[in-house]
N, C-alpha and C positions, 0 to 999 in steps of 0.2 A: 383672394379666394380662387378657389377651382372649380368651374371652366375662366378662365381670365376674361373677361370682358375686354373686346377690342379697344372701346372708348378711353373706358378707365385705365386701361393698360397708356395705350396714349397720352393722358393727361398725367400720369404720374412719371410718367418719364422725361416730358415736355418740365414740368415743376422740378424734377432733381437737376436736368441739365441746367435749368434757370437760376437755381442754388448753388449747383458748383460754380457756375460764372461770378455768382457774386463773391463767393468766398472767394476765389483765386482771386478779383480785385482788389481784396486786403490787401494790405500791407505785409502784416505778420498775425496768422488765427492764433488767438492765446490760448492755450487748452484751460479743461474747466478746473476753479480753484481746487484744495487741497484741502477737503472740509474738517471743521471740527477744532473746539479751542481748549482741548484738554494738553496738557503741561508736553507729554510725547507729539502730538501732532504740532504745536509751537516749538517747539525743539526741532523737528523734521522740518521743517516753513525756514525753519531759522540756519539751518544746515545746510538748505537747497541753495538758498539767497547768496551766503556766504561761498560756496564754491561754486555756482553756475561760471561765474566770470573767466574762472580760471580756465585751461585746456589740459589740468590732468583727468586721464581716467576715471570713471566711475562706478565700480561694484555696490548696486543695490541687492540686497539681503533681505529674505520674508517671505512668509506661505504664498499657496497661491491665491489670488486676491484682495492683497493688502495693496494694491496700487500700485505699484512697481514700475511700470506702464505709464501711470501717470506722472510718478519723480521724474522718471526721465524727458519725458514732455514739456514739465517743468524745467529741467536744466536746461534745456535746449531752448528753449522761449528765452530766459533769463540772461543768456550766455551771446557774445560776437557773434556769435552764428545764427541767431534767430531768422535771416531773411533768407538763409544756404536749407536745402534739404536736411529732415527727418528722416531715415530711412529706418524701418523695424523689420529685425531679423528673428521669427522664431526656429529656434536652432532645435527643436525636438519635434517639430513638423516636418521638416526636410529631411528625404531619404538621405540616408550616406550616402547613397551612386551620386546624388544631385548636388551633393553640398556645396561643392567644390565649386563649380558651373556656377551656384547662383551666388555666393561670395564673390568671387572672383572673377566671374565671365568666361566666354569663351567664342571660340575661332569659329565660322564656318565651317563646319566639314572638322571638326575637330574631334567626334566621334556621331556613332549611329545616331541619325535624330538631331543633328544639328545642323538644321535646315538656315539657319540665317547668326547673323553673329548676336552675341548677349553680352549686354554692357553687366558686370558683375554688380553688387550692391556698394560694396566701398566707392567702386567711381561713381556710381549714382549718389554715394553722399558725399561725395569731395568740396569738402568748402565749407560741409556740416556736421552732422551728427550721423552714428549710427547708433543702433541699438539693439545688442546681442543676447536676445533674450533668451531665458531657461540656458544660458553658453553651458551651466554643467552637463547637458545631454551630450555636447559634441565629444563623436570620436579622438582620442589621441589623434591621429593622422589628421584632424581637419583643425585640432589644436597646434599641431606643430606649425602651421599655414598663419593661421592667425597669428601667434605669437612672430612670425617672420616681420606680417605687416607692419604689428608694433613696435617692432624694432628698427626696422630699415625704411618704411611709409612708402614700401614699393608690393602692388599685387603683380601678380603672372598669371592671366588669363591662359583658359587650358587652350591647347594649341598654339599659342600664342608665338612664345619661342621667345618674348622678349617682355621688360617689366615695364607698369605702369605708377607714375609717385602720383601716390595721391595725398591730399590733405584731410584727415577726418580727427573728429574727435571719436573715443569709443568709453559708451555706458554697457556697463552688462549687468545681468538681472540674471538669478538663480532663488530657486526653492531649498536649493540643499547644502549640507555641510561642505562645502567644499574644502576646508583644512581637513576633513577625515576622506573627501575624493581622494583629496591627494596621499594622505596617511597611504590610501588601500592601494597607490596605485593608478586611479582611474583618471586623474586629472593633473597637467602637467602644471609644479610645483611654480614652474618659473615664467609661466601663463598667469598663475593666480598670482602672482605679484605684479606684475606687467599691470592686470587689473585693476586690483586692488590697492590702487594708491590712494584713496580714499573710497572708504564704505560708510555706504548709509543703509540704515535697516526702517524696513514699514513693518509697524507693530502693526498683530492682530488686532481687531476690534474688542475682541476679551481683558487687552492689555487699557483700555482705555473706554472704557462700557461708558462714560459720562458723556460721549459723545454719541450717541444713539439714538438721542431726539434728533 
């Protein structure tokens, strides 16, 4: 509430810092289950299971709020990687000027405003997961980038002048058609294969209303 009270303010900040210590004591935080025992959501539970292990790619497909988010939380928990960083990338949040800089990093003094150097998000998830969420918003140009990584497992920090390998796995989540992106033009054809080597889709809640209690 507003005016903040000084006390309360104190005591609620004193109680989160006390809670993240514990959580970061874990081991590995399990994200929350994957609710509902209707025939598509055991199918979905059943799909997760079955590929988490692996380290191909993963195009999850589905409106927005079907959990998308959370499959991939799931595969990441499930998966070698469970104890290596989560990193979540929303890709229609991010200005285009920025994209670049916050995938990839960058240099000191590699342009205006870059007051100290920035580890990009791939090497922050080196070792784990990323997850490239809404990826049908990004520009061709910040596709052609990505598609380098999954190809060669090397980023180039702007300014840099020289390449970084990293080790990641990559989930990507989209709202939209992406076979008709590509149809029109707006999304590169040999990106969404890269992707898409295995898709999984979160059905609407319409698709499975038995699940509602």
């Amino acid at each position: 509430t507003k005016p903040p009270d000084r006390a309360e303010l104190l005591l609620a900040v004193k109680g989160a810092v006390a809670q993240g210590r514990v959580a970061r004591s874990r081991d590995v935080a399990e994200p929350p289950p994957l609710l509902g025992d209707s025939t598509a959501i055991r199918q979905l539970r059943e799909e997760i299971a079955r590929v988490a292990p692996s380290h191909a790619t993963v195009m999850i497909q589905g409106e927005s709020g079907t959990g998308k988010e959370l499959v991939a939380r799931r595969l990441h928990h499930l998966s070698g990687r469970a104890r290596k960083p989560f990193i979540r990338v929303n890709s229609a949040a991010i200005p285009e000027e920025l994209i670049e800089s916050e995938l990839f990093g960058h240099e000191k003094g590699s342009f205006t405003g870059a007051h100290r150097r920035q580890l990009g998000k791939f090497v922050q998830a080196d070792g784990g997961t990323i997850f490239l969420d809404e990826v049908g918003d990004m520009s061709l140009k910040t596709q052609a980038k990505v598609l380098r990584v999954l190809q060669d497992g090397e980023v180039e920090p702007v300014g840099a002048g020289q390449t970084l390998r990293v080790d990641v796995r990559v989930i990507a989540a989209t709202n939209k058609d992406l076979v008709g992106e590509v149809r029109a033009g707006r999304f590169r054809e040999d990106l969404y294969y890269r992707l898409a080597v295995v898709v999984l889709r979160t059905p609407p809640l319409r698709e499975h209303t038995e699940d509602i209690s």
